[in-house]
N, C-alpha and C positions, 0 to 999 in steps of 0.2 A: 300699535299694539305690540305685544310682546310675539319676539319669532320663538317660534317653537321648536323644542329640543332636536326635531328630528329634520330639522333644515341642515344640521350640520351634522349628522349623525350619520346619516344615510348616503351624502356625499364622502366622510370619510370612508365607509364603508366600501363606497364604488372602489373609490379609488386602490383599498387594496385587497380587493377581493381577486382571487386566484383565476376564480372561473366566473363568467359572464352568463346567466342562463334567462330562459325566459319563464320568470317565477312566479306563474299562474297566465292571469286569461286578461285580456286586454278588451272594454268596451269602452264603443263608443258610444258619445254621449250628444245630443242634439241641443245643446243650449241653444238660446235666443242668439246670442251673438255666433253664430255658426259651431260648433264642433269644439267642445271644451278641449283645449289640448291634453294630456295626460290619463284621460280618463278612460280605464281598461273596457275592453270586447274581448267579447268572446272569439277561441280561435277553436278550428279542428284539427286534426290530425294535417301534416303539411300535405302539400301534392293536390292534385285532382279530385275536387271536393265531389264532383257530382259523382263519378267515378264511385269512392269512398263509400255516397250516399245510395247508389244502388249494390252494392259488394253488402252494406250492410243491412237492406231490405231484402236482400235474396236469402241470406243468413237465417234474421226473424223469419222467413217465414218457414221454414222448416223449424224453428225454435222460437217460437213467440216469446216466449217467456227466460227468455236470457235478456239478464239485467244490464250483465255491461255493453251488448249490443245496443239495446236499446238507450244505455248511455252514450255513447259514440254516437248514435245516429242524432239524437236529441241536440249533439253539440254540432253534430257537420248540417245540420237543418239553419241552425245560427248562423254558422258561418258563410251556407247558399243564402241567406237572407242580407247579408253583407253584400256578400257578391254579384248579386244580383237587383238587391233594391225591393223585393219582391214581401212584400210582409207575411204574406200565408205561409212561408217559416216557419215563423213564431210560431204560430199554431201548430204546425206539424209538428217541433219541438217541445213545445208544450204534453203535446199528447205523448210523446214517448218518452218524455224524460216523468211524469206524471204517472206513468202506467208502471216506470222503471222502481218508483220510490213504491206504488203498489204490492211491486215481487219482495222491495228489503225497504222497509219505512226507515233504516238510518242509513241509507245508499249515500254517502259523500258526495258522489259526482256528480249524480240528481239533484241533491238539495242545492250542492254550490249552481250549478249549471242553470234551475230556475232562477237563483238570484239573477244571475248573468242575463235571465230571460227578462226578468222584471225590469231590471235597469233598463235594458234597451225597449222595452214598450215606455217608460217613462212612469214604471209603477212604484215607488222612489221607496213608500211605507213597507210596501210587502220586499222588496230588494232587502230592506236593512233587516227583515223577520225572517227569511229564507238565510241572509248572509249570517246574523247570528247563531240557526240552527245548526249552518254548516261549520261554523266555528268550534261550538259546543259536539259535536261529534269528531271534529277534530283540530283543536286548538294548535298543533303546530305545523299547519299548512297555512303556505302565505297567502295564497288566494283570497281566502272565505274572507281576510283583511282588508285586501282589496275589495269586493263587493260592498262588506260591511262603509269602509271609509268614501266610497264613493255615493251610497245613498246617502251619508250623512254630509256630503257637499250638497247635494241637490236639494237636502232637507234645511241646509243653512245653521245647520251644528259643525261650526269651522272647526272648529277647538277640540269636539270630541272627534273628527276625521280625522284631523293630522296627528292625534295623538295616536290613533288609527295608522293613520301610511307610516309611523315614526316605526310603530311595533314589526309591521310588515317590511323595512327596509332592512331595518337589524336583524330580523328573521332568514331573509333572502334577498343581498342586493340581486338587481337583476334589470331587465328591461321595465318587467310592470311597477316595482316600484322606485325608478328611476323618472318614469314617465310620471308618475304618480306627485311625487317631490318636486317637477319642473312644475304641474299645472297647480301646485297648491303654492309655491314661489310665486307663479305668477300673479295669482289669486291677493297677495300680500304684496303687489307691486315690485316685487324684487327680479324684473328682468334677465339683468346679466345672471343672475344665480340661475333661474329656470332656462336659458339658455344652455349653462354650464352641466345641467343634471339631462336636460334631456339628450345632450350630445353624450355623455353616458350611455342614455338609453339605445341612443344609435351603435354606436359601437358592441355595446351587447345583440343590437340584431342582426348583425350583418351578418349575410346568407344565408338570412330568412325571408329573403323574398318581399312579401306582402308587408309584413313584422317590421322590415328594415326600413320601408319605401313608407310605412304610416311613422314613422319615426322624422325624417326628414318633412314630411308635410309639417308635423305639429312643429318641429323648429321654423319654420316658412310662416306658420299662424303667429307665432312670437314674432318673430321681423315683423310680419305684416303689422301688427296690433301696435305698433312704433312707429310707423310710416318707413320702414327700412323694404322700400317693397323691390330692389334688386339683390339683396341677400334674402329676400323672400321665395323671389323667380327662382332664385337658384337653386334654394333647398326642392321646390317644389320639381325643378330638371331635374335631379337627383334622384328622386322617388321613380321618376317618370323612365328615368333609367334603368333603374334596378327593378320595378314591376309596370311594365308598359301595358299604356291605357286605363290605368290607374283612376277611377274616377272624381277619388278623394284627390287626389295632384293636380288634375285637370281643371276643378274649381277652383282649388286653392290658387294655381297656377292662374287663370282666367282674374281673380279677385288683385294677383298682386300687377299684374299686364294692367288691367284699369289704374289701379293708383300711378302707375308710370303714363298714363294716356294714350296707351294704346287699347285702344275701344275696338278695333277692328281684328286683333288677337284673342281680347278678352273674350270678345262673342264666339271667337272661334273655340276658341278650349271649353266655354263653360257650354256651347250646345255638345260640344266632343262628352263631355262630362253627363248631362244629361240624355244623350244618345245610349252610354252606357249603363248610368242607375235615375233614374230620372224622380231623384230626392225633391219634395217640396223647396229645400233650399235652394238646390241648385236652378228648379224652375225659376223660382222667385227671381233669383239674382240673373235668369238668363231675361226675363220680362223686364227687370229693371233697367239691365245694360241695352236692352231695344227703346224701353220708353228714352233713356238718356242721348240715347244716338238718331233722336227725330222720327221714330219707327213705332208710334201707339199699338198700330192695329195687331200687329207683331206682339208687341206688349202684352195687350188683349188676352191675345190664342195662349201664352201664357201661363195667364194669371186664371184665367178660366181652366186649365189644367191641373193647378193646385188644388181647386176644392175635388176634384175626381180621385186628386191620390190621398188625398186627406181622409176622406170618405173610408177608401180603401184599406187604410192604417187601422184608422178606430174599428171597423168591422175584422182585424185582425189584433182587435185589445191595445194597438198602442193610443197612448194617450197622448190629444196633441193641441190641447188647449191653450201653454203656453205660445207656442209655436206660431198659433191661427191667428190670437188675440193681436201677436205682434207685427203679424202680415195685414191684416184686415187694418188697425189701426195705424202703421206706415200709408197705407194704401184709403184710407177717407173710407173704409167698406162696413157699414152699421155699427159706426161710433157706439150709441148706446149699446148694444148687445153685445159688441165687443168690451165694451167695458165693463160687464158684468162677467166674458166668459175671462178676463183677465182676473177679478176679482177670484172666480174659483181656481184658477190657475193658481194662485197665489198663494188660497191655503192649501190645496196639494202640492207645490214645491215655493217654501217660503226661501228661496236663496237670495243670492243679490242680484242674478237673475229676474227672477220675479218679482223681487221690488222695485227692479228698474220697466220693465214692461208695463206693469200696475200704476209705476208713477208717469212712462209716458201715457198711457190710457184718459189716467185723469186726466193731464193736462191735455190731452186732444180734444175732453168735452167740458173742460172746462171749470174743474175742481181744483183749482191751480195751489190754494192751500195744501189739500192731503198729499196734493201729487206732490212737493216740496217735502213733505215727512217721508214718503218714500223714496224718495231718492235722494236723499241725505240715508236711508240706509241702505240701498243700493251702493254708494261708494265707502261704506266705513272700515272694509278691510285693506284701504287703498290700493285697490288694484288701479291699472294704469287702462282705460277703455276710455276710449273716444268716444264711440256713441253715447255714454255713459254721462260724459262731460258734456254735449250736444244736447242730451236730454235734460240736464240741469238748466242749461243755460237758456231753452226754451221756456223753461220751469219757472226761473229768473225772472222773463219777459213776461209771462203771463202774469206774475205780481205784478209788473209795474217796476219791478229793480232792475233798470236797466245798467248800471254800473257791474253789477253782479252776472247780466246775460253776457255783458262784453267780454267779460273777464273769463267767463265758463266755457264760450264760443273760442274765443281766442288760444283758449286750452287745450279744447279737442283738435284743433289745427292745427297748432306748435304739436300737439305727438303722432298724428295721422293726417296730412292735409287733405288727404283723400280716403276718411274713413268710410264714406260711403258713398255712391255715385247718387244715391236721391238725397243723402242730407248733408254734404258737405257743400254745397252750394248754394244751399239755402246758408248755412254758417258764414259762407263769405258774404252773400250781400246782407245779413243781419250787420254785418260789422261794417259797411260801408257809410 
């Protein structure tokens, strides 16, 4: 497909911009394939959030009705909900930034701040109506670009997003849309260029802490997504340097220690990881690396802990359909039902995401046709994902074209040979 003007737009930009800043809010995003690089969260005020977070409860409540308290606390609720893993955040964000738009209906920092809220519950339609509200109140903040261009990745409108991060990088080079430029390169299989921008983004964060150390991960997720998993390790040291105990480094760190084979690291970082924000992902993958290393029942304890935080999530509005459908159906856990909660997954975030989820689904129960139309469009933006190419090439086997599962198999292993500790093994002895 055609790249898009702002692939090269936004790196020249980097390149001679004066000043480095951090031009809006950074969230994070929960795709299926673990943690979309690039994709902005929400940040608060720097320093000691909790801190912060009661400094600005003592305030309201001698002043209820002060709007930009209530904005600040609304965004440092986001960012305890980060830092903690804890989803009743959101909620408490919700309610203040919601009460905030109450006192001034065109309050900027409220309207932008729910988008940021939607995004991260996974509310992808209401993100993109919140992010265009706060545009239209004020068109030349970079931000509202950001949130706008990141629901419409998740929406699977590639074309109008990057035209999106293009407007937002010319606007304000900076970290978010630096980061922004790496994961839509990526997105279009262009590696070394998303390499190239997110190291950008690094260098605008440094000695920011948290900002600089999620910068160095999402380069380690680039390595990794390549089988590059000791220029992965390293970015992930990095992080784990500059903000120790990092939970986000810890996984990522844990994920690229297994592709090296060290299983008895890996377990150790990703329970370190989970000890501190204990993410369905990082559960998942801590169950996986014990089912891999001969330890079921271990496994079990687990996997049996994900649906509790799962639970917990949705009773805190985030949506996690996508997310369930693709654990349950990795895991043989009610095929059929899962295949239906992938189906609505699907029309709430139609990306390549979710036509790769959808199309593995089918093929686990057996619709190896449809599941073939969707993952031919799971891969048409050529991004470079092994699983991706794993799930084709089962895809493949389930017609009967075996020529075509060899070749799909052999694919995902030439670029990750250890894309995943449960299906990279099945990939080698398919090919034997």
């Amino acid at each position: 497909m055609r790249r898009e003007r702002w692939i090269f737009v936004a790196v020249a930009a980097g390149l001679t911009a004066a000043a480095l800043t951090l031009g809006g809010v950074l969230h994070e995003s929960s795709s299926p394939a673990a943690a979309a690089p690039g994709s902005p969260v929400t940040r608060a005020t720097p320093g000691d959030t909790a801190a912060t977070v009661t400094q600005l409860q003592t305030k309201l409540r001698s002043n209820p009705d002060d709007a930009s308290a209530l904005d600040s606390l609304g965004l440092a609720y986001q960012q305890r909900a980060r830092e903690t893993g804890d989803p009743t955040y959101y909620t408490k964000s919700g309610e203040a930034l919601h009460k905030a738009l109450a006192l001034v209906p065109d309050d900027l920092v409220a309207t932008s701040g729910l988008g940021s809220l939607a995004l991260s519950r996974h509310r992808f339609r209401l993100a993109l109506v919140l992010g265009r509200r706060a545009r239209a109140i004020s068109p030349m903040t970079a931000r509202n670009y950001g949130v706008v261009g990141d629901a419409l990745v998740e929406l699977g409108r590639y074309h109008a997003a990057f035209r999106t991060f293009d407007t937002m990088a010319a606007m304000q080079p900076g970290l978010s849309s630096y980061a922004r430029v790496a994961h839509a390169r990526q997105l279009l299989g262009d590696v070394p260029g998303a390499i190239a921008a997110m190291r950008l983004a690094a260098d605008a964060a440094q000695g920011q802490g948290e900002a600089e150390a999620w910068t160095h991960v999402q380069l380690g997720l680039i390595y990794l997504s390549v089988g590059s998993y000791r220029a992965a390790a390293t970015e992930d040291r990095q992080a784990l340097y500059v903000f120790p105990d990092y939970a986000l480094a810890l996984d990522a760190l844990a994920r690229a220690e297994a592709g090296l084979g060290r299983y008895g690291q890996a377990l150790r970082h990703e329970q370190e990881a989970v000890n501190r924000i204990p993410l369905p992902q990082y559960v998942a993958t801590l169950g996986d690396l014990y089912a891999t290393t001969g330890r079921p029942r271990l496994a079990r304890k687990q996997y049996e802990l994900i649906g509790v935080i799962q639970r917990l999530l949705v009773a805190n509005g985030v949506k996690t359909d996508l997310e369930t459908a693709l654990f349950n159906v990795d895991h043989g856990i009610r095929l059929k039902a899962s295949l239906a909660l992938a189906r609505r997954a699907w029309h709430e975030r139609p990306s390549i995401d979710g036509d790769d989820v959808l199309a593995w689904a089918l093929e686990r129960t057996g619709h190896c046709g449809e599941a073939l139309r969707f993952s031919k469009r799971a891969l048409r933006l050529g991004t470079l994902d092994a699983l991706k190419y794993f799930h084709r090439g089962m895809i493949e086997g389930c017609l009967g074209h075996r020529e075509a599962q060899r070749a799909w198999l052999r694919r995902a292993l030439r670029l990750s040979p250890e894309f995943s500790v449960l299906w990279a093994p099945v990939a080698r002895r398919a090919l034997r």
